[in-house]
C-alpha positions as CSV (number, residue, x, y, z in Angstrom):
1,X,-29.1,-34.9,35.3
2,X,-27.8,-38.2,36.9
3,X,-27.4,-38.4,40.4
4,X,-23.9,-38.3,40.3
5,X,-23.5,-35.7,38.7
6,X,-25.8,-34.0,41.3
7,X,-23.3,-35.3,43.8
8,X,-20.1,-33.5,42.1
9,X,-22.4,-30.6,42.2
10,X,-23.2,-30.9,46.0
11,X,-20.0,-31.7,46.9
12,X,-18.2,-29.0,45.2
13,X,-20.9,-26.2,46.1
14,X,-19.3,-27.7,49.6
15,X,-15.7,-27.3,48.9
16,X,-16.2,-23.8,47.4
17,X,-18.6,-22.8,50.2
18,X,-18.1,-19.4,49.0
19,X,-18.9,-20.4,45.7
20,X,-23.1,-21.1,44.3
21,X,-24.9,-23.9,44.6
22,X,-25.5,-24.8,40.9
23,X,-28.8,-26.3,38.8
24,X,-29.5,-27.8,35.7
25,X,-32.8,-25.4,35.5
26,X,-31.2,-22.5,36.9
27,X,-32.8,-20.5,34.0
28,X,-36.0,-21.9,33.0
29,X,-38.2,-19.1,34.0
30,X,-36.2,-16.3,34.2
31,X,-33.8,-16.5,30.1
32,X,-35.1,-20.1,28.9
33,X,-33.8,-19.4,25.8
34,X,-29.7,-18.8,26.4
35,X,-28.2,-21.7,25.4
36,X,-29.8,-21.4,21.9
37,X,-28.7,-17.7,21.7
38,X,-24.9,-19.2,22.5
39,X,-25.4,-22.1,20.4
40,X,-26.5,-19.7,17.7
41,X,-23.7,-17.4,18.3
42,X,-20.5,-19.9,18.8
43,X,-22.1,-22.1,15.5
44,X,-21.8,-18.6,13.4
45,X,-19.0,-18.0,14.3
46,X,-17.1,-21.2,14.0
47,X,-18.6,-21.3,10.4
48,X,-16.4,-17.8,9.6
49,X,-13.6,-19.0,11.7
50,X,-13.2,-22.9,12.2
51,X,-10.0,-22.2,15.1
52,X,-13.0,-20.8,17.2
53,X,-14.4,-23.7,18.8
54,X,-10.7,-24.9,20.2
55,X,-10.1,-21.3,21.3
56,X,-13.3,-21.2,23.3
57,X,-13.0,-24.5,25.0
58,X,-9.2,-23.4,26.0
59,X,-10.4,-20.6,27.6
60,X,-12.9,-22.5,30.1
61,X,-10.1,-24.4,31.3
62,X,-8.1,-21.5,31.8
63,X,-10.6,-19.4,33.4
64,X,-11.8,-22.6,35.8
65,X,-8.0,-23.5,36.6
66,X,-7.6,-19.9,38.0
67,X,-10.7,-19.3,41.1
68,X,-12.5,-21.4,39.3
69,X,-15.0,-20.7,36.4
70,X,-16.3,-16.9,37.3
71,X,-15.1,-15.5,33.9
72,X,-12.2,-13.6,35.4
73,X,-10.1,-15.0,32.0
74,X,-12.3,-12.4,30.6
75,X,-11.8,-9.2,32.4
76,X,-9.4,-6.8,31.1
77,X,-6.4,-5.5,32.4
78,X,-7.0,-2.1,34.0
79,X,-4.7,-0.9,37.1
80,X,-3.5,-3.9,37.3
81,X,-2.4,-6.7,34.4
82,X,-5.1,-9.2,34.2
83,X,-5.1,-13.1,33.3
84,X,-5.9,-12.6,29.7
85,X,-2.4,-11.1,29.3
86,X,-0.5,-13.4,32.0
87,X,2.3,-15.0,29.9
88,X,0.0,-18.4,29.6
89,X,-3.2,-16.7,28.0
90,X,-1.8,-14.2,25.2
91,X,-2.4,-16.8,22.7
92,X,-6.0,-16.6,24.2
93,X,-8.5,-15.4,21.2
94,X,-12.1,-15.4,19.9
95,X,-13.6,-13.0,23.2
96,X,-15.8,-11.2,20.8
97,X,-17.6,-14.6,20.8
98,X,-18.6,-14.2,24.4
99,X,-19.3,-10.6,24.1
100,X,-21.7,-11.0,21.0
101,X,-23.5,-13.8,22.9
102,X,-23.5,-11.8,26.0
103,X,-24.9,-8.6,23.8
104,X,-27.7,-10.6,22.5
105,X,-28.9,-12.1,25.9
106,X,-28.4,-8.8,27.7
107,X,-31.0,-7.3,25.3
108,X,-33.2,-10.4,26.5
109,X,-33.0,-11.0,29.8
110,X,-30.5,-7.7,31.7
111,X,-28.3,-8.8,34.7
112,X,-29.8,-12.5,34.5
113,X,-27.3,-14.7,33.1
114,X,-23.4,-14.5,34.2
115,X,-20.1,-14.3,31.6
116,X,-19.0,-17.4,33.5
117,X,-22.5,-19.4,32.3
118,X,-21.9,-18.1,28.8
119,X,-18.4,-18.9,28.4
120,X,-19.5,-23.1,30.3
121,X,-22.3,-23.2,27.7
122,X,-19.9,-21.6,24.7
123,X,-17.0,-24.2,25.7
124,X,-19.9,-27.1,25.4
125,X,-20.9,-26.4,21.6
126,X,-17.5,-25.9,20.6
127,X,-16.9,-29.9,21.5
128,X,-20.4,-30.9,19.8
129,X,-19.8,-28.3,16.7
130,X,-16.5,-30.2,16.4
131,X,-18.3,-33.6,16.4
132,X,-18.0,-34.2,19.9
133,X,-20.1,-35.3,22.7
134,X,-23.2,-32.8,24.7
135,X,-23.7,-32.7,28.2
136,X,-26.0,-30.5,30.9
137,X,-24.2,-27.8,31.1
138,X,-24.9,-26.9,35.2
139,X,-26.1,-23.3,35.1
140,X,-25.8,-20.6,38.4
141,X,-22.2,-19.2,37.9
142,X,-21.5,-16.0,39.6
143,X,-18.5,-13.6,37.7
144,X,-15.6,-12.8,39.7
145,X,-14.5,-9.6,40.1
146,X,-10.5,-10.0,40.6
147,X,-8.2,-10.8,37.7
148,X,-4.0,-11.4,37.9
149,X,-1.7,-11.8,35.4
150,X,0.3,-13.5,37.9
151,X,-2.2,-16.5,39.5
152,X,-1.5,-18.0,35.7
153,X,1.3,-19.5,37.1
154,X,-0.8,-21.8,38.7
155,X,-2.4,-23.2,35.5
156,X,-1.1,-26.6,34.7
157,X,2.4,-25.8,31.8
158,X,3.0,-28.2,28.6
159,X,6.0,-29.2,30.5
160,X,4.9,-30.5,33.6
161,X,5.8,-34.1,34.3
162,X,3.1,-36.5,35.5
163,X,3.2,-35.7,39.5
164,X,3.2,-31.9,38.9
165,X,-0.2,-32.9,36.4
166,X,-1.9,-34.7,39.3
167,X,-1.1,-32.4,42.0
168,X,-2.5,-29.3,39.6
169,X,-5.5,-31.1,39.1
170,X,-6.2,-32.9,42.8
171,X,-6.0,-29.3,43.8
172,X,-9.0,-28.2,42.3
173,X,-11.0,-31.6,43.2
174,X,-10.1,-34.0,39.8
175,X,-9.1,-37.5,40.1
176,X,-6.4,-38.8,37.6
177,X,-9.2,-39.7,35.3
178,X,-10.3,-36.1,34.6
179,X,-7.0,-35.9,34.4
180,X,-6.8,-37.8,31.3
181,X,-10.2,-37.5,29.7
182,X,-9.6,-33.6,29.9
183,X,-6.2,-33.7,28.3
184,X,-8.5,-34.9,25.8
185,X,-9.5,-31.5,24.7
186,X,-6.0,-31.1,22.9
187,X,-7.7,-33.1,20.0
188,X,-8.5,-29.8,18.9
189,X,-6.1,-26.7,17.5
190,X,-3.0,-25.3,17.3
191,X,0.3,-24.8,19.8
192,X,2.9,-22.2,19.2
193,X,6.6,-23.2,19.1
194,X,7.4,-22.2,23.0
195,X,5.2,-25.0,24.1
196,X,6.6,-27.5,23.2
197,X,10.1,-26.7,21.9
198,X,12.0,-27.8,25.4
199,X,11.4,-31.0,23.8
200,X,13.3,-30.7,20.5
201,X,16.3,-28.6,21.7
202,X,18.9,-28.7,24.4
203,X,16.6,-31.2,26.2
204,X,19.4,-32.1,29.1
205,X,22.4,-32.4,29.5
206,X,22.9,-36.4,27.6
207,X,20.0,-35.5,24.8
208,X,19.2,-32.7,22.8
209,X,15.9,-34.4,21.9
210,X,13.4,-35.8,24.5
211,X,13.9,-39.7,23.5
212,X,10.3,-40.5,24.2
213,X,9.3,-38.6,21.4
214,X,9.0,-40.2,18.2
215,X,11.9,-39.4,15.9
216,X,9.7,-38.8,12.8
217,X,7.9,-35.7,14.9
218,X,10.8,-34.5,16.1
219,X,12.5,-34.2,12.7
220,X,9.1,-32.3,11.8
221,X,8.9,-30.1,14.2
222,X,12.5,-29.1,14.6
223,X,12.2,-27.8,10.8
224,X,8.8,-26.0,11.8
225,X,10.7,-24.6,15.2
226,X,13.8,-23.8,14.2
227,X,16.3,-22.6,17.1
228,X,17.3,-19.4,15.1
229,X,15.0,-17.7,12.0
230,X,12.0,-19.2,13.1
231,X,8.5,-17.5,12.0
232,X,6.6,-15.5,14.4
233,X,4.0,-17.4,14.9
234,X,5.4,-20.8,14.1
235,X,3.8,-24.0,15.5
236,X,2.1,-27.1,14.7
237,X,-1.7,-28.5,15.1
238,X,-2.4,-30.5,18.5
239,X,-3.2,-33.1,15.9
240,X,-4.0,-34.0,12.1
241,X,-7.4,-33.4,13.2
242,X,-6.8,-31.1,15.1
243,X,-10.9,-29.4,13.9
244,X,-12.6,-32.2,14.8
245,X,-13.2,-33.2,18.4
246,X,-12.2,-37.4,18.0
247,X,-9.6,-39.8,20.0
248,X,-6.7,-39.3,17.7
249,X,-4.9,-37.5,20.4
250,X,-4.6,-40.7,22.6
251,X,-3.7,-43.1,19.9
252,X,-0.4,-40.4,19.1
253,X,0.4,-40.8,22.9
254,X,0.5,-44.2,22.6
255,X,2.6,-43.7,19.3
256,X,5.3,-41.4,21.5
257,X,3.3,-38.6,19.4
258,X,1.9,-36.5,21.8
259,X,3.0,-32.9,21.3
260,X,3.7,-31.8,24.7
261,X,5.7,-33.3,27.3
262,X,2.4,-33.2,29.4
263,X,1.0,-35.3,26.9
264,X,3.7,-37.9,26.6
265,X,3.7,-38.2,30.5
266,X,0.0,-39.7,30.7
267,X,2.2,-42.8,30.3
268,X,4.8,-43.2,32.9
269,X,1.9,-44.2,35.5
270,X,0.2,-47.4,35.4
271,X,-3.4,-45.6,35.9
272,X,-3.1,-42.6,33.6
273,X,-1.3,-45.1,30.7
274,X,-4.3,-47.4,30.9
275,X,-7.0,-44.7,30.6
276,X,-5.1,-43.7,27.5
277,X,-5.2,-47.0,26.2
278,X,-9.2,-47.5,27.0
279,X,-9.8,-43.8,25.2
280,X,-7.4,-44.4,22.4
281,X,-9.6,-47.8,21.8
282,X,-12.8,-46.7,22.7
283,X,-13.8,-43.2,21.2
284,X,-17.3,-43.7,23.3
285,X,-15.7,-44.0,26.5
286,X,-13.7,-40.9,25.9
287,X,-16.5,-39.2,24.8
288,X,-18.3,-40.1,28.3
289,X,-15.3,-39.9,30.4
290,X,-15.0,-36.2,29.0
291,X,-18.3,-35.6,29.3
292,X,-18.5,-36.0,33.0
293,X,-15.2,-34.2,33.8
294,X,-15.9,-31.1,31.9
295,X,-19.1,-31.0,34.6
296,X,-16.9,-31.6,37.6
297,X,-14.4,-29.0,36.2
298,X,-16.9,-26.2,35.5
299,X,-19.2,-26.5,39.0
300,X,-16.0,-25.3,40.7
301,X,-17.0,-21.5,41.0
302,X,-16.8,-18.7,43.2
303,X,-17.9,-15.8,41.9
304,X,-19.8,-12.8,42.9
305,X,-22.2,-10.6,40.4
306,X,-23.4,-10.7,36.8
307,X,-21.9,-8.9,34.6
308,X,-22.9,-5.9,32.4
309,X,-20.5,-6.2,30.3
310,X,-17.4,-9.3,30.2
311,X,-14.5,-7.4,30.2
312,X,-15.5,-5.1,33.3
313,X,-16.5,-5.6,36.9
314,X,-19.9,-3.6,37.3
């Protein structure tokens, strides 16, 4: 591991002192071989399922956005209503891929390896199953043990303008360039209508379409989200390639083609627009940008046991 990224480590095992120092060889001696059981288990099923490896990586950012990455995303609702079903995270599938990997590595190596590790490593072979880039995954997670519906709210919303986006992020530690790079991960999947559909109807008061978004989309997606009969699940994916983990998402922003208002406002400052410009022109430095972010976004942790089982405390 590079000594900057053993830096983000120290300094965020600082800011969460609560939260676990983390290591690269956390588990050499104790379950050396989990991230090939994960790999093993996210690969199969991503072959039976190709939406897999985007709904896995979704729900690492929205487990690490909420008390950072202790797996509480994964907890069920008991007495109280838990994340999974906060209004943000119904759309929220493909669990049974965390509980088959956990399964398998329980029956290896019992009360060793944290839900939150499983679901860091899972989120990491999504991006290289869907041709994008590896990294060390930094391993020592502890699972939390407390799960609202209601601290959703704080996860960053499709319609946030650009200052909402920066404070969201500069809350939990990343600069503007995570900011960016991470956005990134909406190369891959699908959004449902209510996303994205303040954008194509009744936008204010003087337009009923948001004018920075190209008129061709809009006319495409106001057919696919229509105001009254519209499907149940209607929606469109993040992009055309929207399977394989690539750079088209920032060369549509730069088109006024990015699907959510979120996306479209990496442009109105200087700093964000010109990291969109280098990753839309450079799918390398993307690939490292994201890289490195997905690190600093998944050593913020403060959780508290391992896990038996994902959905319940022990």
């Amino acid at each position: 591991m590079s000594s900057s990224s053993t830096l983000i480590l120290l300094i965020f095992s600082l800011i969460y002192s609560h939260g676990n120092a983390l290591s690269s060889n956390y588990y050499e001696k104790t379950c050396p071989q989990v991230e090939d059981i994960v790999t093993q288990v996210v690969t199969e099923a991503s072959k039976k399922d190709q939406t897999v490896p985007a709904a896995l990586l979704r729900m690492h950012f929205h487990d690490c956005f909420i008390r950072g990455c202790d797996a509480s995303v994964l907890l069920n609702s008991k007495k109280n209503t838990a994340e999974k079903d906060g209004p943000p995270n119904v759309s929220l599938h493909a669990f049974y891929v965390i509980d088959n990997a956990k399964k398998v590595i329980e029956a290896l190596c019992p009360g060793i390896v944290s839900c939150a590790d499983i679901l860091a490593f899972a989120a990491r072979d999504s991006v290289v199953i869907s041709g994008g880039p590896s990294w060390d995954v930094p391993k020592g997670r502890k699972d939390g043990r407390t799960s609202e519906a209601s601290e959703t709210r704080q996860l960053p919303a499709p319609s946030f303008n650009i200052n909402q986006l920066q404070q969201s992020f500069s809350q939990r530690g990343l600069s503007l360039e995570d900011l960016v790079a991470l956005s990134g991960g909406h190369t891959l999947g699908f959004s449902h209508c209510s996303s994205f559909s303040n954008r194509i109807h009744n936008f204010n008061t003087t337009h009923d379409v948001d004018p920075t978004l190209h008129p061709s989309l809009a006319a495409t997606l106001k057919g696919i989200c229509q105001l009254k009969n519209r499907a149940k699940n209607a929606g469109t994916a993040m992009d055309p390639s929207s399977t394989t983990f690539d750079n088209t998402y920032y060369k549509l922003i730069l088109q006024n083609k990015g699907l959510f208002s979120s996306d479209q406002a990496l442009l109105s400052n200087p700093k964000t627009k010109s990291l969109v410009s280098d990753f839309a022109s450079s799918k390398e430095a993307f690939f490292k940008a994201f890289a490195n972010s997905m690190i600093k976004m998944s050593s913020i942790n403060g959780g508290q046991e391992v896990r038996k089982d994902c959905r319940v405390v022990n």
